[in-house]
N, C-alpha and C positions, 0 to 999 in steps of 0.2 A: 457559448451560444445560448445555453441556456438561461445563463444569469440577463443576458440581451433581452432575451424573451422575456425571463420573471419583470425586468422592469421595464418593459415595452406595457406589459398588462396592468401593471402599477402607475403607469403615467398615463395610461386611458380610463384606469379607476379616478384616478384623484382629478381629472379635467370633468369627469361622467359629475365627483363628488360635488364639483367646485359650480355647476351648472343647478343640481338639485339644493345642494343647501347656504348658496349666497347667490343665485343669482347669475352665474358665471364668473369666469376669471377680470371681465373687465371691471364688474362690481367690487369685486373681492380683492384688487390690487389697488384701490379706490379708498383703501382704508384710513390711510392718512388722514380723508377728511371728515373721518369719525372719530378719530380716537386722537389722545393729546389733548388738545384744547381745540374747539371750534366758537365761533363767534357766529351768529345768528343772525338773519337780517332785522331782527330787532334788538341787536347788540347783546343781547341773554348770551353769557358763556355756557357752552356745554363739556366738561370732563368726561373723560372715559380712559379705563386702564382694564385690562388684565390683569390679576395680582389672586391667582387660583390657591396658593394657600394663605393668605391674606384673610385676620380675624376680621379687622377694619382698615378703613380706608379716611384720611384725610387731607385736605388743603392747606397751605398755610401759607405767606406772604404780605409781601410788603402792604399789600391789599384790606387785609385784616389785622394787620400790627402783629402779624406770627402768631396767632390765636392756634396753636393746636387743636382747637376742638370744636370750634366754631362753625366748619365747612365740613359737615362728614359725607364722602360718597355712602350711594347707595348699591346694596351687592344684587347683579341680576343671576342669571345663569350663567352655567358655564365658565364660572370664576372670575367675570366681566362685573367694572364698578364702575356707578355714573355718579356726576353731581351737577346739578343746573343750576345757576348761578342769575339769578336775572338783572337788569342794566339797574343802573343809578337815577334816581331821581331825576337828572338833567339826561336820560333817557341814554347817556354814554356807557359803555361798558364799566364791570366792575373793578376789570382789571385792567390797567393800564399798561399800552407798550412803554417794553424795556425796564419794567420792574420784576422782582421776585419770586418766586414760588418755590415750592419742595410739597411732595407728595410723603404724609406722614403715615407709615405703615405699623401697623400695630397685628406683631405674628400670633399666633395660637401659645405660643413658651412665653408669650408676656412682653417681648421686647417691644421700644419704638425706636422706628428705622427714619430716617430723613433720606429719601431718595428722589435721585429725576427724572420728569415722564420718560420712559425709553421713547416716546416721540416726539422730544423736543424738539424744536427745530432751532433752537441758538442758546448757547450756552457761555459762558464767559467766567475767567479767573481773575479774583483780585490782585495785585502782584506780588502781595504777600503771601497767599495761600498757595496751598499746593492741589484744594478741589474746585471745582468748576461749579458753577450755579446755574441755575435754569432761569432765564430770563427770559420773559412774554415777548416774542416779536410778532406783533401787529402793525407797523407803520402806515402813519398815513397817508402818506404817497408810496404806494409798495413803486419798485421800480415795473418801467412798461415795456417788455422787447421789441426794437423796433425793426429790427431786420428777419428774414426766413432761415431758414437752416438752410443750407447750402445741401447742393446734393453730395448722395453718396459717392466719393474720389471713385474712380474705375482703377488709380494704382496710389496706395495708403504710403505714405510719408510722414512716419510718424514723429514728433519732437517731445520727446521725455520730461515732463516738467516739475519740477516743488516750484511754488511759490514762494513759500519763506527761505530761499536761498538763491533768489533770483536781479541778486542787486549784489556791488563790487563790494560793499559797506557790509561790516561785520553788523549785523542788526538782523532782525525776521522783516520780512521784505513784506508787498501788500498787496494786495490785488491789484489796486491802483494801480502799484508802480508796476506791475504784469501788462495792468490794460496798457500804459500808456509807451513803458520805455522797452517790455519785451518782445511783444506781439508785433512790432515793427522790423525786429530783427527777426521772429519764425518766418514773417511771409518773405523776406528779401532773401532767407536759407533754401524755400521756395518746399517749406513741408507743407502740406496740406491736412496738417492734423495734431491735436494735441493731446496728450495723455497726462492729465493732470494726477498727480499724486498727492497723498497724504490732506485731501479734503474733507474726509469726515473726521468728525472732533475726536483729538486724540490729547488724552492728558499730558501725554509725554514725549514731548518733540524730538526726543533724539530716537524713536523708535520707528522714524519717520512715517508715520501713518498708520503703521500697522498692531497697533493698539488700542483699538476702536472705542471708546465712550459713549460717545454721542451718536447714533448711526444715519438722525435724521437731520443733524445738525452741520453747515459748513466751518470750518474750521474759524474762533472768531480771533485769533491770535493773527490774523492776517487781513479781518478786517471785518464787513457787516453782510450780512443774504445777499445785500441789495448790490452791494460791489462786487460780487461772483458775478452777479447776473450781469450785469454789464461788461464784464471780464468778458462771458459768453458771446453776447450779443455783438464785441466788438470782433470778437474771432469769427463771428460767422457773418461780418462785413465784411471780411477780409480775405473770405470763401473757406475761410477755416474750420472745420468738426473740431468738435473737442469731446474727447472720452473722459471718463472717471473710474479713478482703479479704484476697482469696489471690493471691500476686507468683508466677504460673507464666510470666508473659511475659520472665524477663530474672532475672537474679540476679549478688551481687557478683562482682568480681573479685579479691575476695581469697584465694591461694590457700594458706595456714597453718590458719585457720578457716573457711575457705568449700569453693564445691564447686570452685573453678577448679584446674586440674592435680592435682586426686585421687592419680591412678595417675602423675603423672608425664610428663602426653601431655597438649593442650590440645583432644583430641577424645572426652574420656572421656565428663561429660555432655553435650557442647553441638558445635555445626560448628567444625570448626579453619577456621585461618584467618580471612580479614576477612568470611566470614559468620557467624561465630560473636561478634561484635563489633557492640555499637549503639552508632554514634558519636554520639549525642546523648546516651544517659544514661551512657557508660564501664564496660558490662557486660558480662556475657554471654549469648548467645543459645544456649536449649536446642535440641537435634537430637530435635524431634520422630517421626523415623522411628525413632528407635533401641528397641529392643526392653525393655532395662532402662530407657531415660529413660524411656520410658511407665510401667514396672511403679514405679520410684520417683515418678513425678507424681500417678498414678491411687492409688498407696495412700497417699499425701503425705493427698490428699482425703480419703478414708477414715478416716484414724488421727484428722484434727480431729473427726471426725463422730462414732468410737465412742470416743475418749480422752477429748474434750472435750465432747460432746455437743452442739457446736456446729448449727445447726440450716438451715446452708447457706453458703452464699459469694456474697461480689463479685469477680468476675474483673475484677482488675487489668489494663492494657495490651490489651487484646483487641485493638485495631486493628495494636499493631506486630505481634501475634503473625499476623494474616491476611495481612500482606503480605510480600513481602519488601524494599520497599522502607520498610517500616517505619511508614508515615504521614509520612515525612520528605521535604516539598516538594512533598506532596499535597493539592491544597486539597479535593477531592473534591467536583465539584458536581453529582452526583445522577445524570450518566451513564452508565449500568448495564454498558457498557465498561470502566469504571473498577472493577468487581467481578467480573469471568471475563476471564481471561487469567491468563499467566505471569507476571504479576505478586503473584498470588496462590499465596501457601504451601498448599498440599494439606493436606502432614503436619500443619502447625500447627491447620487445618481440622477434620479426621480426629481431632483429638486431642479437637480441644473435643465433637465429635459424643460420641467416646468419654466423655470425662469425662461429659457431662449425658445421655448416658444411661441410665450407670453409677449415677449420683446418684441420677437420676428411678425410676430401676428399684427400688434395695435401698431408696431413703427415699422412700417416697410424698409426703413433708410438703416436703420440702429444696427450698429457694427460691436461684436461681442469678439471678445480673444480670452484666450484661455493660457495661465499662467502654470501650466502642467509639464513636469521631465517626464512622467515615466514612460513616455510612447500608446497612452492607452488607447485601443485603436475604435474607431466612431466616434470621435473627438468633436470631427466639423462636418460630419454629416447631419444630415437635416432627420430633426424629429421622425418626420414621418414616417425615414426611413430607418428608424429602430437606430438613429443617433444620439448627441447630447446636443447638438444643432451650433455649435460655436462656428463663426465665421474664421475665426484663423486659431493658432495656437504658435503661441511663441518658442522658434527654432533655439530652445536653450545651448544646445551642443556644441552652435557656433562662438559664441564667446569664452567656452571652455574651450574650446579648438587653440582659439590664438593664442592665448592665457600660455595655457600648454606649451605650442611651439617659441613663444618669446621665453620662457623660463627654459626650458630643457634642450633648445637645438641651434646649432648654429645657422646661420645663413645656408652655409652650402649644405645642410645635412638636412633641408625641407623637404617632405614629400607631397608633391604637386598631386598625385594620386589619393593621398589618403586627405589631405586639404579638398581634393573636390567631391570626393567619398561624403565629409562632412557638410559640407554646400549644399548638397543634392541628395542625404538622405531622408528622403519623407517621400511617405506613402504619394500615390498619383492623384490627383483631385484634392488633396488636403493642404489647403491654403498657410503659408505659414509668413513669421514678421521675423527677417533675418536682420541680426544684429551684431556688431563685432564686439559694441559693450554696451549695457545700461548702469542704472545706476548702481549696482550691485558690485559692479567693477571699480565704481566710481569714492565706493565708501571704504573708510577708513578700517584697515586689516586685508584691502587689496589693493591693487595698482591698474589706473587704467593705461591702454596702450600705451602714450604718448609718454606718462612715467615707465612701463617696462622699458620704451624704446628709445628713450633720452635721459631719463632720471635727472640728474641734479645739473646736468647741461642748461638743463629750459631754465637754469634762476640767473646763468652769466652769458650764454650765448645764441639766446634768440634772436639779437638783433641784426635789422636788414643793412644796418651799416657796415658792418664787417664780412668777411667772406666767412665761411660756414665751417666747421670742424666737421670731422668724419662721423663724428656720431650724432652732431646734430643735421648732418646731411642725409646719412641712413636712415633713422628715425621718419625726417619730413615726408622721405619716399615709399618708407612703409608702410606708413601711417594713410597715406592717399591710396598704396594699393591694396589695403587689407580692406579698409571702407571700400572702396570700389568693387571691389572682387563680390565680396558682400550682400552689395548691394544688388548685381548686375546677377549674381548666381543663387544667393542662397533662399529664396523666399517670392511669396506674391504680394511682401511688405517690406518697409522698411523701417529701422526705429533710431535713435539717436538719444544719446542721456543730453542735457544741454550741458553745453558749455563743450564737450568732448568733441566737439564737430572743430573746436581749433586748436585743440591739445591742450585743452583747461591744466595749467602745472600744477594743480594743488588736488590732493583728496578730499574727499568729504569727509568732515565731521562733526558732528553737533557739539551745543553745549552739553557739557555733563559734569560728574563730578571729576572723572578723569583726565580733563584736560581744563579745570579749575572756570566752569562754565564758559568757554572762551567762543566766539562766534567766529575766530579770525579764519576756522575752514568751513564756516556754514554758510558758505556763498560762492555767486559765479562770478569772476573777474571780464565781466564783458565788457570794461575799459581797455583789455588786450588787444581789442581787434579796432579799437578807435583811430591806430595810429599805421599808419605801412609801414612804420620805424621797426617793427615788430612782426618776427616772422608768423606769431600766429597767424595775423591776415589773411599770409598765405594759407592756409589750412582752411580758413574763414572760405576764403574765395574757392579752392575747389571743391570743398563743399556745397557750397550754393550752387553752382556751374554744374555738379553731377546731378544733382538733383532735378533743375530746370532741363539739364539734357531729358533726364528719365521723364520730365512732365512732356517732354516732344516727342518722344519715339514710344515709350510708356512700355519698355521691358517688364515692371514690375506685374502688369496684366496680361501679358503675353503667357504664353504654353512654357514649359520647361525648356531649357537650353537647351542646344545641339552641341554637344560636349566633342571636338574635333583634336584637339590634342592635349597632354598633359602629358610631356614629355619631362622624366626624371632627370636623365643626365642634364638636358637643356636647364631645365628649369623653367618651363614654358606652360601658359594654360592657355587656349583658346576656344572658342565658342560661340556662338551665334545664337541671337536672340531678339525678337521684332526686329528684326531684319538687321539688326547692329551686327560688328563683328567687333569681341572682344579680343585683345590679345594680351598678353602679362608674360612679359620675362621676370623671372623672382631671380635671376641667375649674376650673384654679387660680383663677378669678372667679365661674364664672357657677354659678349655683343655677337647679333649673326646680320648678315647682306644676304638681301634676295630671299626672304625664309619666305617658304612656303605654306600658307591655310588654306585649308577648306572653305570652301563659300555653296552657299545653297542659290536664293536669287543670283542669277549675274547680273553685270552692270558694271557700273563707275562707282568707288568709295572713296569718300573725304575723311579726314582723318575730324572728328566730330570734338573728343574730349581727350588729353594731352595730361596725364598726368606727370610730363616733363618740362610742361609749361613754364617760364619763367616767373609770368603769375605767380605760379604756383610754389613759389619756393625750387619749382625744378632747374635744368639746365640748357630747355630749347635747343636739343639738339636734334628734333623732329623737322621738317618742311613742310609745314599747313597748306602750301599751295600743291603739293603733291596729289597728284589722283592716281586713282589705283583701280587698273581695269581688269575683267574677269575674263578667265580662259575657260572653255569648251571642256576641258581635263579633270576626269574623275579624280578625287584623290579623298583619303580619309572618309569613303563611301558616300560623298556626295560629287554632285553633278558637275560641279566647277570649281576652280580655285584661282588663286591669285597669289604673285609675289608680292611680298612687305620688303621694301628696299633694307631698312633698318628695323633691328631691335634692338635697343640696348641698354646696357648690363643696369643694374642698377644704381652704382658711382660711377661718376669719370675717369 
């Protein structure tokens, strides 16, 4: 409670600080368009950097023929450098888009350093190099968005996405091909939302994103600013948000192209020393108290949101950013000792309050999630009430759950109890995005469902031409009711890695050295669902179809289940929820007649979504035309029930 209060008082200082000496937060996150390079209305470029241990400061580029010394900033206060640059005789700028630059640092021990502004906004690799250059984007027709942002979903849908892995072709995919050949497949899946990964410039593709370089910069290995934007612009014709997973817990160490040794000091953005170091991922860790890392974080946010129009964020790493020991040899089991104390980061605290209430304040709509295990509790409460203000926070436990039961248990040895134990633990009012796998599951050294649940089946016996083997009959059926159960029980979201919505057969892997740079797993085979020949389809199609139910009935906005049975021996789970009645037999033999649930409204129920659909890869041995009407009869402590003619088992 106390540590609550220290930074409840710490985030009305630094909002109190952030009004008296910039103006406010909205000036103050505005910074982008002071620092880096700004262009003038009379074309005069203006430079500005940070670079606080920094003897000097220079320009240098295509612009000047690489004159190291020709263009020197000037040092004002505060360890802040400018240099004014005025246009060219024919009154056009000095510097021209899409040519060169580097920031030449000369430290107080004598060195010169060649770095790039940490607010670049596009950076690009020759193909024979291994560093990125800082290239002037100025274009002369920036692109112009022509649609609104769609409002905020009342139930999140979310579709997991890389871009450079979004094409059947072993190759880095492009925006383009997002805008044009995937964006058609999210809306007909019927998500209403997309979580874009690994878009800020990262020098090292197989780290998928989370080796930040560049922080202002969109990724140019998949294309130009200008094709993001229209990426954007086509998703939100299409009524689609799009988030961006944003890496503010840790960034590369590489210091040529990244942010590490800027000015020449290893405490420029982040703690020198070994606490500026995470020995797990080989990064570095930001110094949240510092006054510029805030003003470069906090407009970091901002510039995706008015550049890009992005329409919110997933905060990457949340849990190492709250601690200081990182999450590292923490199992964390719910003892609330384990979240106040000095073990806990303020600043890093302080920042996220800062950040989401920054967010919540200028964008009423902007949806924030928080990528945190360890249960810290005030997660997705609001600022004001002495929260971190995040709107959801991602139900980690449930993808370890299935993980868990497909490696260690057989069919008949599930428990329906502790499966809905993990569905349904989180706190009351705190919003969460259940998920049965993301891409984590998805990358290579794990297995997602569809490999636990078929493995080497899916490469000879997918197809719809033959009748089905037992294990790629199991598979099909658990596959529909784990996503389902999931989806219906565990969260006030939902998430999907792409491709895993039709039991994508391959892992993820980038190129690297280890697999002799090979692209042939750094892609999504969505030529598997072009054909009915092929049972993915099937998975294709209940997927879409649970989905478009959940946008009719809108479970995912609704209050918590009414949790009515989870019966062990059966193997049965039911529940009630926006007025749906779920029902699941997980039970690999046994079928029941006449079974008995609980029902809250009475009435008449149609059976709505059929996970034994023939669609579906199932066996249609349900009767759609069946209604199912409500009795008067308490049962399972609610006011009525009704019998289910059929359950049944889960093979024939």
């Amino acid at each position: 409670i106390n540590l609550l209060n220290n930074s409840d008082e710490a985030f009305e200082c630094q909002i109190n600080w952030l009004t008296e000496a910039e103006g406010g937060f909205d000036q103050f996150t505005r910074s982008y368009k002071s620092y880096g390079v700004q262009r003038m209305p009379d074309n005069s470029l203006v430079f500005k950097e940070w670079a606080p241990a920094a003897e000097a400061l220079f320009l240098t580029g295509d612009f000047n023929g690489w004159d190291n010394f020709s263009h020197p900033y000037t040092k004002k206060e505060f360890g802040k450098w400018e240099l004014h640059i005025p246009p060219k005789e024919d009154k056009t700028p000095a510097v021209t888009h899409n040519s060169k630059l580097k920031v030449v640092v000369h430290t107080r021990a004598g060195e010169r350093l060649y770095r790039i502004s940490p607010w670049a906004k596009y950076v690009t690799r020759h193909e024979k190099s291994v560093i990125y250059d800082w290239v002037h984007w100025d274009p002369p027709q920036p692109y112009i968005h022509k649609h609104p942002r769609p409002q905020k979903p009342r139930s999140l849908r979310i579709y997991e996405s890389h871009v450079g892995i979004a094409s059947p072709e072993g190759k880095v995919a492009s925006y383009s091909n997002f805008t044009h050949n995937v964006l058609p497949r999210i809306k007909d899946l019927g998500y209403n939302c997309i979580q874009l990964m690994a878009i800020m410039e990262h020098a090292y593709y197989a780290s998928f994103g989370y080796q930040v370089t560049s922080f202002f910069a969109a990724s140019s290995r998949f294309g130009t600013p200008e094709e993001l934007k229209e990426l954007i612009d086509v998703a939100h014709s299409l009524g689609i948000i799009v988030l961006l997973d944003a890496v503010h817990s840790h960034a590369s160490k590489n210091t040529e192209d990244g942010l590490n040794q800027f000015d020449g000091s290893d405490s420029c953005f982040f703690h020198s020393g070994p606490r500026g170091e995470h020995s797990l991922w080989d990064s570095k860790l930001f110094n949240y108290s510092s006054w510029e890392v805030l003003r470069f974080l906090l407009s970091n946010l901002r510039w995706w949101l008015e550049e890009y129009r992005f329409d919110g964020f997933r905060f990457d790493g949340v849990t190492s950013m709250l601690y200081h020991h990182h999450g590292i040899g923490s199992g964390f089991s719910g003892d609330y000792a384990e979240y106040f104390g000095l073990q806990v980061d303020e600043d890093a605290l302080v920042y996220l309050m800062l950040a989401n209430h920054i967010l919540h304040t200028l964008y009423e709509d902007c949806i924030t999630i928080a990528e945190e295990v360890s249960g810290m509790p005030n997660l997705c409460c609001p600022v004001q009430e002495g929260g971190l203000g995040f709107d959801y926070r991602l139900a980690m436990a449930i993808p370890d759950k299935w993980i868990q039961i497909l490696k260690e248990f057989k069919d008949e040895d599930w428990d329906m109890g502790n499966i809905v134990h993990t569905m349904t633990n989180r706190r009351y009012g705190e919003k969460c995005i259940a998920y049965a796998e993301s891409h984590d599951q998805a990358l290579v050294g794990d297995k997602t469902l569809a490999f636990w649940l078929m493995d080497k089946e899916m490469y000879t016996s997918m197809s719809a031409l033959i009748p089905m083997n037992s294990v790629i009959d199991r598979g099909i059926q658990l596959h529909k009711m784990i996503r389902l159960l999931t989806h219906s029980l565990g969260g006030e979201g939902y998430l999907n890695f792409m491709g895993n919505e039709f039991g994508h057969p391959e892992w993820l892997d980038f190129p690297r050295v280890g697999n002799n740079e090979s692209y042939h797993y750094a892609r999504r085979q969505f030529n598997l669902v072009d054909t009915d020949r092929l049972r993915y389809w099937q998975l294709y199609a209940f997927d879409r179809d649970m989905n478009r139910t959940e946008d009719k009935y809108g479970w995912l906005a609704a209050p918590p289940a009414n949790i009515s049975v989870k019966h062990q021996g059966d193997k049965v789970i039911v529940f009630e929820r926006a007025n749906v009645i779920f029902i699941f037999n997980f039970h690999p033999t046994n079928s029941y007649s006449s079974y008995r649930v609980a029902v809250g409204p009475p009435g008449k129920y149609k059976i709505k979504l059929d996970s034994d659909g023939i669609q579906y890869g199932g066996h249609g041995r349900l009767d759609h035309n069946t209604e199912f009407f409500t009795e008067p009869m308490e049962f399972k402590n609610l006011p009525n029930s009704m019998l289910v003619s059929k359950l049944y088992y889960l093979l024939p």
